[in-house]
N, CA and C atoms as an extended XYZ file, in Angstrom:
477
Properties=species:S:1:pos:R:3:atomname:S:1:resname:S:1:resid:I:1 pbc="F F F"
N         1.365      -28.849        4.397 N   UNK     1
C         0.328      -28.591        5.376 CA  UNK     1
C        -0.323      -29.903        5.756 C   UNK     1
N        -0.224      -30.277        7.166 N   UNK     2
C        -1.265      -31.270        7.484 CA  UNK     2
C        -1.685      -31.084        9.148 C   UNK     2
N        -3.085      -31.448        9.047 N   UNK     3
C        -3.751      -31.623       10.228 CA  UNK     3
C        -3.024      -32.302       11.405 C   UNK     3
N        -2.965      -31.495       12.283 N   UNK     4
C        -1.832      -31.841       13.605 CA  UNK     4
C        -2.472      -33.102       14.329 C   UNK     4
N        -1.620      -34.200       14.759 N   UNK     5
C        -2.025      -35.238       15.282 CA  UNK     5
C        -3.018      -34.867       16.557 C   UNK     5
N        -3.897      -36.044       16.944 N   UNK     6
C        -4.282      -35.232       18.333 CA  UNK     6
C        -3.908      -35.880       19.571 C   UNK     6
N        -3.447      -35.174       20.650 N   UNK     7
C        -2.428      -35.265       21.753 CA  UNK     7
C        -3.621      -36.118       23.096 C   UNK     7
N        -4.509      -36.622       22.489 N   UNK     8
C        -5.390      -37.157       23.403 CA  UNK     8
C        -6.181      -36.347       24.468 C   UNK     8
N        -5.915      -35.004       24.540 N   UNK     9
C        -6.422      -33.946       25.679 CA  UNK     9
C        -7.490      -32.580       24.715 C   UNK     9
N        -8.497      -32.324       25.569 N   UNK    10
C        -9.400      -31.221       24.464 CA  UNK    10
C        -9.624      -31.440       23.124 C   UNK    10
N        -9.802      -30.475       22.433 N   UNK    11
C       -10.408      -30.656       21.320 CA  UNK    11
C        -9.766      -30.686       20.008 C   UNK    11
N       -10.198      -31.687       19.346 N   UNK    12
C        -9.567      -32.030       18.108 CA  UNK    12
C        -9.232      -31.021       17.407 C   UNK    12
N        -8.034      -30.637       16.417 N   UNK    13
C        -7.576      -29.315       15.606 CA  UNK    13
C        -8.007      -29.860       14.387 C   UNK    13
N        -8.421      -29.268       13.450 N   UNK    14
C        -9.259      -29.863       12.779 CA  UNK    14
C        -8.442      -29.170       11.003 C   UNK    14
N        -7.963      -27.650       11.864 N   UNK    15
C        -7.665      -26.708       10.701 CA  UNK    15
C        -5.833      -27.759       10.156 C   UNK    15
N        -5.925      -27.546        9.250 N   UNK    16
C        -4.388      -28.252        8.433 CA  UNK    16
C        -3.553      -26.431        9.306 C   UNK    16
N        -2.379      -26.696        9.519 N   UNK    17
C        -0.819      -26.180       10.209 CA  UNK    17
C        -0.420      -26.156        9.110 C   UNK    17
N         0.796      -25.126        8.869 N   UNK    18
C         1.281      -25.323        7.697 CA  UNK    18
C         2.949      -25.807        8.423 C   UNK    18
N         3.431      -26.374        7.360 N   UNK    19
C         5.392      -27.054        8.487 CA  UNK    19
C         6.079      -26.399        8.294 C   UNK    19
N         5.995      -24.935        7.466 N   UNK    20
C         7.065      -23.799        7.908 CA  UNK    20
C         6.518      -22.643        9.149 C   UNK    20
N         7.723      -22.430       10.005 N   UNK    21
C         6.479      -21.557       10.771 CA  UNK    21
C         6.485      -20.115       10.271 C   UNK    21
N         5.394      -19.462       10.389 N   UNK    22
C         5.118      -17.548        9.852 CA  UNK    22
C         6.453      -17.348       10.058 C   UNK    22
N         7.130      -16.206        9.280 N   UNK    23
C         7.801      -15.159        9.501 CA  UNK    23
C         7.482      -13.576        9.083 C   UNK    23
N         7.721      -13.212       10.382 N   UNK    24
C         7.222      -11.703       10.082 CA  UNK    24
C         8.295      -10.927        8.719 C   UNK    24
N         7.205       -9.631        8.328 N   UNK    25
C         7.936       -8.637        7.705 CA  UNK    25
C         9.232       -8.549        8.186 C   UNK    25
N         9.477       -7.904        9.417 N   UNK    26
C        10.845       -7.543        9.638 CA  UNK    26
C        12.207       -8.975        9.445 C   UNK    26
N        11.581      -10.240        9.602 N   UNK    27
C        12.477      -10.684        9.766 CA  UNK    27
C        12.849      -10.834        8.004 C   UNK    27
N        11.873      -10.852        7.137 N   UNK    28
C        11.799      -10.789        5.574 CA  UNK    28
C        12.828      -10.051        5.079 C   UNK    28
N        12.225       -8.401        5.847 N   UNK    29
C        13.219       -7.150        5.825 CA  UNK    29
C        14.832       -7.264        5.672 C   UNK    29
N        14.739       -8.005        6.973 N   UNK    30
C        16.387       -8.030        7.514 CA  UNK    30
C        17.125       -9.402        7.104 C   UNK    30
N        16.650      -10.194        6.195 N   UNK    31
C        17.081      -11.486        5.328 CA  UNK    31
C        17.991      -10.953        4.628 C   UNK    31
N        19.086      -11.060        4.741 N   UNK    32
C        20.221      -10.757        3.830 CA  UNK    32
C        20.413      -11.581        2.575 C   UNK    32
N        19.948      -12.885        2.542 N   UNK    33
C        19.141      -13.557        1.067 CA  UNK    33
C        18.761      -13.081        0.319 C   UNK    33
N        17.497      -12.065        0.587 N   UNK    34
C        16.862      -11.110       -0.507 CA  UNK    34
C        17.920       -9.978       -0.820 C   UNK    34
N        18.682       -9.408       -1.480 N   UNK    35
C        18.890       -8.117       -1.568 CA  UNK    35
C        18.148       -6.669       -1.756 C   UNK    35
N        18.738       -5.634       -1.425 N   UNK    36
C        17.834       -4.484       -1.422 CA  UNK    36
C        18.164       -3.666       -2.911 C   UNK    36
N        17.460       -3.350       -3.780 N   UNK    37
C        17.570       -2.969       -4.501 CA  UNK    37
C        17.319       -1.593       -4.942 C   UNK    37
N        18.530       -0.686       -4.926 N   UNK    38
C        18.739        0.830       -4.993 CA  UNK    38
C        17.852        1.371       -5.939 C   UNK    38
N        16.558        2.299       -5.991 N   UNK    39
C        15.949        2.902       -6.899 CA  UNK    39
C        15.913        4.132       -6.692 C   UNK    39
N        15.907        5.205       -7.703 N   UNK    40
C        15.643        6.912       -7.923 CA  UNK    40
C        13.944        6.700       -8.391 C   UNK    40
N        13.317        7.148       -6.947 N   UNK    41
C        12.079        7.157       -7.406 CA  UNK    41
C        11.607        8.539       -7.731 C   UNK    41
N        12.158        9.821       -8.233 N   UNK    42
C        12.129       10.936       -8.688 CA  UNK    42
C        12.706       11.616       -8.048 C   UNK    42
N        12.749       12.932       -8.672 N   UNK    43
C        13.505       14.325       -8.652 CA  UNK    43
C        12.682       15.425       -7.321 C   UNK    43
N        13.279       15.807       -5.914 N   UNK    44
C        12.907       15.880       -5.387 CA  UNK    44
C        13.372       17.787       -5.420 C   UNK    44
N        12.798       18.512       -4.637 N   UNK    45
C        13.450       19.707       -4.281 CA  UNK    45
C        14.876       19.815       -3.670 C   UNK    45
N        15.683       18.946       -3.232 N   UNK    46
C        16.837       18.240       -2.710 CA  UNK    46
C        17.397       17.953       -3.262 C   UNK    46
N        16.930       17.155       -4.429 N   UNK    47
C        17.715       16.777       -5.769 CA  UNK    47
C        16.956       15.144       -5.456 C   UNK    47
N        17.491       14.126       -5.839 N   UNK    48
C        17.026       12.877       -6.350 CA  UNK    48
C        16.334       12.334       -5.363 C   UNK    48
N        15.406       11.483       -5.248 N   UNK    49
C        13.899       10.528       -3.769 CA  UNK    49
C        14.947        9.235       -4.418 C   UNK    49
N        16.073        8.896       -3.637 N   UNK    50
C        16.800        7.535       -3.521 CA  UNK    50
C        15.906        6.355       -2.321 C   UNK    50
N        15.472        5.568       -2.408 N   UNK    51
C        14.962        4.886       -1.646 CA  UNK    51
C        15.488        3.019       -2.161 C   UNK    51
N        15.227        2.155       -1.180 N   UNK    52
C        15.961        0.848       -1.237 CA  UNK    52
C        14.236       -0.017       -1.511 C   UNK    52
N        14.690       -0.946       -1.990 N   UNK    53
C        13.512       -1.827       -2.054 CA  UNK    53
C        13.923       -3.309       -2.177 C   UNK    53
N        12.454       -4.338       -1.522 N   UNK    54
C        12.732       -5.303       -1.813 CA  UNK    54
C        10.877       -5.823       -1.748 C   UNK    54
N        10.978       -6.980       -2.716 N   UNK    55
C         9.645       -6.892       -4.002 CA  UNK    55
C         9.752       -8.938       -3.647 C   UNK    55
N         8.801       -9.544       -2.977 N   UNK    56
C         9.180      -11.085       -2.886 CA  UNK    56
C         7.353      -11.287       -2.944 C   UNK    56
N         7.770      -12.693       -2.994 N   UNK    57
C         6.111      -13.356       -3.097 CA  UNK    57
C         5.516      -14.374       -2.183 C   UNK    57
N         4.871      -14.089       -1.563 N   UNK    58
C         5.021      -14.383       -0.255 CA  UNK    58
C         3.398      -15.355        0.307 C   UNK    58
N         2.763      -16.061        1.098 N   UNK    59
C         1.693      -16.537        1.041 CA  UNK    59
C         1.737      -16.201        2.691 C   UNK    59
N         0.036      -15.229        2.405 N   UNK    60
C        -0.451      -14.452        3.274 CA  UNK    60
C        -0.738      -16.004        4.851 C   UNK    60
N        -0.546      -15.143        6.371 N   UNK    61
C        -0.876      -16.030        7.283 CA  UNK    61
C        -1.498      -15.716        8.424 C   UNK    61
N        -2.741      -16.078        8.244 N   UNK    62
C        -3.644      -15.593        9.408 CA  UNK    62
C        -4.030      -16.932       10.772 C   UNK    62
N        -3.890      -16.551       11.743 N   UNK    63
C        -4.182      -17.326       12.951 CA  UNK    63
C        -3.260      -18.692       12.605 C   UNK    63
N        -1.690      -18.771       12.043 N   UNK    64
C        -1.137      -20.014       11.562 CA  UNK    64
C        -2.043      -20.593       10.140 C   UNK    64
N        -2.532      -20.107        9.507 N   UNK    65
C        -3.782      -20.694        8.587 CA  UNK    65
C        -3.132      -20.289        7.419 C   UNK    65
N        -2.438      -20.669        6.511 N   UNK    66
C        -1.809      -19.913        4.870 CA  UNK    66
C        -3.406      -19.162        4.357 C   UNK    66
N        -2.967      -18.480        3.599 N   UNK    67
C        -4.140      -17.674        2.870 CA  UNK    67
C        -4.092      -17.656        1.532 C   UNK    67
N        -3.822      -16.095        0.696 N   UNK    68
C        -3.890      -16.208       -0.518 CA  UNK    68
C        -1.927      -15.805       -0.891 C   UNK    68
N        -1.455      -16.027       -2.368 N   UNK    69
C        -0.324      -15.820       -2.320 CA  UNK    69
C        -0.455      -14.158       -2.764 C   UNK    69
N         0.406      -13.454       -2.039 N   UNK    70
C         0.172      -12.056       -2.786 CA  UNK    70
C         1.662      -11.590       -2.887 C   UNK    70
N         2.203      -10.360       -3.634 N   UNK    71
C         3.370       -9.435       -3.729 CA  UNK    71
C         3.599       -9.003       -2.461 C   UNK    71
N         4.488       -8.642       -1.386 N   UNK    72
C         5.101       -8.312       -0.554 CA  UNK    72
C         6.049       -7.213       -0.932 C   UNK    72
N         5.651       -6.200       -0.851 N   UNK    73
C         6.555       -5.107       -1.483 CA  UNK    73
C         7.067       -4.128       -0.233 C   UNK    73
N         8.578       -4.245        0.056 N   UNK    74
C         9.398       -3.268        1.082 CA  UNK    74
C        10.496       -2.171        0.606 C   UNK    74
N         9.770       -0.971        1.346 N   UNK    75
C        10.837        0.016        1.076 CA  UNK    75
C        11.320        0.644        2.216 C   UNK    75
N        12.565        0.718        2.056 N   UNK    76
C        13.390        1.652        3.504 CA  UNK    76
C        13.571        2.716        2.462 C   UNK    76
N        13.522        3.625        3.614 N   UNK    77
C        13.685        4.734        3.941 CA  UNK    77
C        15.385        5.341        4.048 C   UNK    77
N        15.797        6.661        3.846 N   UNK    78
C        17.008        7.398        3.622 CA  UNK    78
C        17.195        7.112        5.443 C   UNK    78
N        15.823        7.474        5.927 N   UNK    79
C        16.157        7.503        7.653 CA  UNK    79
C        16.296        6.139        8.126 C   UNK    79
N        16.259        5.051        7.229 N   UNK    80
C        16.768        3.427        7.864 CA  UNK    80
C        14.847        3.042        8.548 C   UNK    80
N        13.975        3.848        8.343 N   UNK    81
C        12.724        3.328        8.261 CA  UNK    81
C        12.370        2.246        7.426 C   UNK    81
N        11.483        1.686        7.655 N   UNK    82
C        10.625        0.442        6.884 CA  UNK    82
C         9.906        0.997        6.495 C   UNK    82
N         8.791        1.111        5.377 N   UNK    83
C         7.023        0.633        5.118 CA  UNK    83
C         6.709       -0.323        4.296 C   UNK    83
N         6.085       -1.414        4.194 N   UNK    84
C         5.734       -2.096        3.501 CA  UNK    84
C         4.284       -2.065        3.128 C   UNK    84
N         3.724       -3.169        2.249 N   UNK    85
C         2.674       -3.244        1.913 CA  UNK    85
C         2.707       -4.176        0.840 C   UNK    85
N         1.058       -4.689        0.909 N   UNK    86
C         0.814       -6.283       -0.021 CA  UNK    86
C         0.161       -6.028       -0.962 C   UNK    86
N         0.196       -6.735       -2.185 N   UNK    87
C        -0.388       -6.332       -3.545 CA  UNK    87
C        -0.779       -7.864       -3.950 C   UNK    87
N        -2.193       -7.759       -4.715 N   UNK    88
C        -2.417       -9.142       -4.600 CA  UNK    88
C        -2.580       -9.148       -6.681 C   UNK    88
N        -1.580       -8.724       -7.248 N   UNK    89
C        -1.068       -8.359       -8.583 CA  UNK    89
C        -0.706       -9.957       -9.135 C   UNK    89
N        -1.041      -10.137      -10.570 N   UNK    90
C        -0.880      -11.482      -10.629 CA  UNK    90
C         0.860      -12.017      -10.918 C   UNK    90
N         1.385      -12.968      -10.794 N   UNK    91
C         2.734      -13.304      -10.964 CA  UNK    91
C         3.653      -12.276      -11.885 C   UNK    91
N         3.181      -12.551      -12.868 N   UNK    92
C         3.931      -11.763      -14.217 CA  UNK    92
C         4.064      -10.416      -13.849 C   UNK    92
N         3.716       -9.617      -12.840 N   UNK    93
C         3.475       -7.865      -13.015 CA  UNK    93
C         4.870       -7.361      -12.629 C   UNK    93
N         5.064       -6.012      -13.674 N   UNK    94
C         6.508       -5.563      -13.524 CA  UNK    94
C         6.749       -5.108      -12.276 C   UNK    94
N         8.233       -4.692      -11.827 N   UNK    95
C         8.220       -4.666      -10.381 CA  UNK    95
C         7.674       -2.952      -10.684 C   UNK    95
N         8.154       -2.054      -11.645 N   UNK    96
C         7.792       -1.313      -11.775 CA  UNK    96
C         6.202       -0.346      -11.294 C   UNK    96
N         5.269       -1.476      -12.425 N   UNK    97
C         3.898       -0.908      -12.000 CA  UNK    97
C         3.527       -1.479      -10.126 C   UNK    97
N         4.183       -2.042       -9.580 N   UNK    98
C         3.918       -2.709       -8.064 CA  UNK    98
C         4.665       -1.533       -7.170 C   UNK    98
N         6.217       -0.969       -7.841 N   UNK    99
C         6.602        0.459       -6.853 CA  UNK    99
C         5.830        1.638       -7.467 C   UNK    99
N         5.058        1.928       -8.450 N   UNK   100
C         4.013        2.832       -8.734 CA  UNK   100
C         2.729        2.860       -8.068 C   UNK   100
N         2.102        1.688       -7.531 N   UNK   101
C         0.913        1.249       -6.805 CA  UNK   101
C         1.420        1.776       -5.190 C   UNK   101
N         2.612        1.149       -4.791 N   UNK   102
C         2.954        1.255       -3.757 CA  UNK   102
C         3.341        2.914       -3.221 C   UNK   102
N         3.274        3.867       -3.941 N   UNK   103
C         4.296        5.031       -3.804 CA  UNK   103
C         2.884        6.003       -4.026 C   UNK   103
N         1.655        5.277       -4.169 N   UNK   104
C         0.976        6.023       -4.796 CA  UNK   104
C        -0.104        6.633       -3.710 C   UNK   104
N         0.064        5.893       -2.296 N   UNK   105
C        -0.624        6.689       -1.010 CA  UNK   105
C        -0.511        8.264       -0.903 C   UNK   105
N         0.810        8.791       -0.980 N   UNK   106
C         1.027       10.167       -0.482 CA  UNK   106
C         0.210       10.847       -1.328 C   UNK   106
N         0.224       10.663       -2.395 N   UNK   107
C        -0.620       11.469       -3.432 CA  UNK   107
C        -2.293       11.941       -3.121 C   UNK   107
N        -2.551       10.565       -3.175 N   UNK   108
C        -3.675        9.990       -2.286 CA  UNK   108
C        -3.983       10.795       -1.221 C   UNK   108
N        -3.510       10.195       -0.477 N   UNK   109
C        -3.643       11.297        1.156 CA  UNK   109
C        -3.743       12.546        1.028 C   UNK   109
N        -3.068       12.850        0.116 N   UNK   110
C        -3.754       14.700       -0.001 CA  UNK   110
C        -4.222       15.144       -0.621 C   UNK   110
N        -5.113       14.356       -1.472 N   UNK   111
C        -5.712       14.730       -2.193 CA  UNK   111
C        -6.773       14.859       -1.443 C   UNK   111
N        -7.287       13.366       -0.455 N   UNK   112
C        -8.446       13.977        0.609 CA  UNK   112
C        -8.113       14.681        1.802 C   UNK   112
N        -7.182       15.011        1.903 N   UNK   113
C        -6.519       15.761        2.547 CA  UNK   113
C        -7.231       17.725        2.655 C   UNK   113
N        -6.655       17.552        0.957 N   UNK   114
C        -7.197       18.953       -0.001 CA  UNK   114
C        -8.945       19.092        0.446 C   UNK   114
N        -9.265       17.849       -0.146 N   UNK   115
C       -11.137       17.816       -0.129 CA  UNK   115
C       -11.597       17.788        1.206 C   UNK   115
N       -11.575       18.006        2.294 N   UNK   116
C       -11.510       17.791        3.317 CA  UNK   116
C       -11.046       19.150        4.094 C   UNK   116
N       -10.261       19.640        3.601 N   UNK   117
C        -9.641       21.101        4.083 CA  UNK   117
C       -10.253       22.337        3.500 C   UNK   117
N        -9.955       21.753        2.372 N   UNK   118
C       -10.772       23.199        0.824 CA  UNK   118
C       -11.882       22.962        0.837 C   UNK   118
N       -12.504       21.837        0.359 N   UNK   119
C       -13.585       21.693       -0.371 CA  UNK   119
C       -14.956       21.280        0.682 C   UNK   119
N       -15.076       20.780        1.658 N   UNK   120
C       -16.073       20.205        3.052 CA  UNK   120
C       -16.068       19.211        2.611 C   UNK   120
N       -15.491       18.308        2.289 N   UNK   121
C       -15.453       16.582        1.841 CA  UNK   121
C       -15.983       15.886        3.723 C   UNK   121
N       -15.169       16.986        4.883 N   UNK   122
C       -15.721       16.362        6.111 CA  UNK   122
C       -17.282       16.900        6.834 C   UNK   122
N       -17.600       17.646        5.768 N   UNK   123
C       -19.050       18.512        6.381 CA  UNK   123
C       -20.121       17.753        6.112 C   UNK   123
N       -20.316       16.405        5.485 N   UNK   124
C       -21.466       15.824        5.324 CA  UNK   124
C       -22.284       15.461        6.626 C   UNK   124
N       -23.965       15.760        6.719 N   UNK   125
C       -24.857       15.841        7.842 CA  UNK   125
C       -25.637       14.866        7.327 C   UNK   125
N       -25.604       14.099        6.170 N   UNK   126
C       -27.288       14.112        5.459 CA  UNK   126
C       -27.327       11.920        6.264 C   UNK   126
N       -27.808       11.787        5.764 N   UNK   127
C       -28.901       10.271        6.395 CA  UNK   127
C       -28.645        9.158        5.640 C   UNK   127
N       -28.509        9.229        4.588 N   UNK   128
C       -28.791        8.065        3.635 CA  UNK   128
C       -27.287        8.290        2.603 C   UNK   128
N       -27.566        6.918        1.761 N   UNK   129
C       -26.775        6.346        0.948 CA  UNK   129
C       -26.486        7.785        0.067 C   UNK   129
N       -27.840        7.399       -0.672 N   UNK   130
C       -27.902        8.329       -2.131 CA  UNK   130
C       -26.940        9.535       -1.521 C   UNK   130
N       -27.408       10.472       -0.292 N   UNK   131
C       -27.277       11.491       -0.083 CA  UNK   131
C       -25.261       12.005        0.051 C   UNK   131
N       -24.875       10.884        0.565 N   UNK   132
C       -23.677       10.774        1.066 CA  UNK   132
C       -22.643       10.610       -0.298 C   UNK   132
N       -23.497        9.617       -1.306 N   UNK   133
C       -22.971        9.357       -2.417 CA  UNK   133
C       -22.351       10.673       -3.562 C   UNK   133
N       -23.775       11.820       -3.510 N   UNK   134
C       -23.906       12.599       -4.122 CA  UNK   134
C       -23.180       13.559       -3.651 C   UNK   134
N       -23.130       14.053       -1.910 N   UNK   135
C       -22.383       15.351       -1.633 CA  UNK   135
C       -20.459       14.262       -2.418 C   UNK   135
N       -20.084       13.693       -1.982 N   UNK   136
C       -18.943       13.123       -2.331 CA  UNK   136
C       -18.631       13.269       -3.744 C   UNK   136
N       -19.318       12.658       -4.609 N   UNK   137
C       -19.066       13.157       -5.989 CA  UNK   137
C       -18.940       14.488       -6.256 C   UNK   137
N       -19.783       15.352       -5.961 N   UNK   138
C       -20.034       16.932       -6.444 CA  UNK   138
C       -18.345       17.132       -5.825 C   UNK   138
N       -17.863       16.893       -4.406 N   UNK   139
C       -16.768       17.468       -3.174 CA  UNK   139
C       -15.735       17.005       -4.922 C   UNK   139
N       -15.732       15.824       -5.421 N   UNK   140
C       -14.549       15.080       -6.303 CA  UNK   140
C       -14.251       15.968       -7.757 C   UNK   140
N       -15.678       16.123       -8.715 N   UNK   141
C       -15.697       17.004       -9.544 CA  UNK   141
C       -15.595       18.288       -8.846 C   UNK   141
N       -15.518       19.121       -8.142 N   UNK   142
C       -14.928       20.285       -7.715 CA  UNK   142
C       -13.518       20.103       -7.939 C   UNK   142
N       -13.279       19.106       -7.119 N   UNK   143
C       -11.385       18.979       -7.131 CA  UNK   143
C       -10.802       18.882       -8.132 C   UNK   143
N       -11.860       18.220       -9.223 N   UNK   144
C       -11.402       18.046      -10.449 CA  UNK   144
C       -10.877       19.275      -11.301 C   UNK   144
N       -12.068       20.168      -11.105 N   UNK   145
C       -12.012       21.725      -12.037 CA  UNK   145
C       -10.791       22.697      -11.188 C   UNK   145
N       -11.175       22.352       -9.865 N   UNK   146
C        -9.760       23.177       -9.593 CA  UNK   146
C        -8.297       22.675       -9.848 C   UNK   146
N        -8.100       21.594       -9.704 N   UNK   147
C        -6.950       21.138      -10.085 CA  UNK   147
C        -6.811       21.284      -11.816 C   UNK   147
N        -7.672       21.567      -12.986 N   UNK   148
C        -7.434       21.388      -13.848 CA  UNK   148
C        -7.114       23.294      -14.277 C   UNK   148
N        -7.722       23.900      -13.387 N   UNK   149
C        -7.462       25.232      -13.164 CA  UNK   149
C        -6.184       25.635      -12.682 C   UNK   149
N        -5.661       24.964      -11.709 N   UNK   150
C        -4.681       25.403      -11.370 CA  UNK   150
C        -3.660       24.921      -12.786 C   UNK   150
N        -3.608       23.622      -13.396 N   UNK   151
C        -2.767       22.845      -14.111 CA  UNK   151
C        -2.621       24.081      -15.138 C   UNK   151
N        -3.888       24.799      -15.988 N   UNK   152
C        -3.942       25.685      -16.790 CA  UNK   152
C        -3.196       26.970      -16.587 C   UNK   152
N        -3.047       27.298      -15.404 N   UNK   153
C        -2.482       28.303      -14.925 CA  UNK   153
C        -1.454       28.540      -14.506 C   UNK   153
N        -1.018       27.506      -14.440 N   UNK   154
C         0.351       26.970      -13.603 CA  UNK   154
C         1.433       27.629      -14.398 C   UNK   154
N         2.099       28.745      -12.825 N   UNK   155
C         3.534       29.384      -13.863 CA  UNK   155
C         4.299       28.161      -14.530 C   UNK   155
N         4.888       28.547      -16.010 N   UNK   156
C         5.470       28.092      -16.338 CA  UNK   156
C         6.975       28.310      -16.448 C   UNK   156
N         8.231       27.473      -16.090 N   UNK   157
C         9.886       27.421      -15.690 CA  UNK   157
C         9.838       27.795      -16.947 C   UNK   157
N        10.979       28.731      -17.054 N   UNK   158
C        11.511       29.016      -18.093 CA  UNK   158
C        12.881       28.341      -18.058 C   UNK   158
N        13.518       27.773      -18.882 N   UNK   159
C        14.567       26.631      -18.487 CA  UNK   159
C        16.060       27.389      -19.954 C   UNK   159
């Protein structure tokens, strides 16, 4: 990285350039350098969630400006889709717990999904912090007891 000479016209650049230029995700994606690495990320109603991945370390780039170094974690899809996403996990972390972090939205999503549908997680009216804080917690411990209700109840496979 160094501060770009100045071309004698307007205003001095002051910010350091870095001398590789950005490359996007996709072109990361489609680097045949990296390989994609075949994982069974569980047992689906279909039978096996086969998905491809590729896990690199990468230093974040805003306005040409390097940033912080973080995990770059890509998964395609059975349909030849992309999604990616950045993890700012320190060097050493298994790739494991980084496709567990990464896989862990859908879950997520419906869970407020659930609170939000079932429970009025979207009905809050009230004004203030405290108030907003409190309907939210009570909406979370609800979800809690029902989900631990259902877990209790839950037919059990006879195998």
């Amino acid at each position: 990285m160094k501060v770009p000479e100045y071309s004698g016209r307007g205003r001095r650049d002051l910010k350091p350039k870095p001398s590789i230029a950005p490359v996007t995700v996709a072109q990361i994606a489609n680097d045949a350098a990296i390989p994609w690495n075949k994982v069974v990320l569980g047992e689906g109603s279909k039978g096996p969630i086969i998905s491809y991945e590729k896990c690199v370390r990468i230093v974040m780039c805003d306005d040409n400006t390097p940033g912080e170094t973080v995990w770059l974690y890509i998964r395609r899809l059975e349909d030849g889709s992309c999604k990616f996403s950045f993890c700012n996990a320190p060097w050493g972390t298994p790739l494991h717990e980084l496709r567990g972090a990464a896989i862990m939205r859908w879950p997520i999503e419906q869970c407020f999904e659930e609170c939000k549908n079932e429970l009025g997680l979207d009905h809050y009216e009230g004004r203030s912090w405290n108030a907003w804080y409190r309907h939210t917690l009570l909406i979370f411990v609800a979800q809690l007891f029902l989900t631990r209700l259902r877990l209790k109840y839950k037919k059990k496979h006879l195998s």
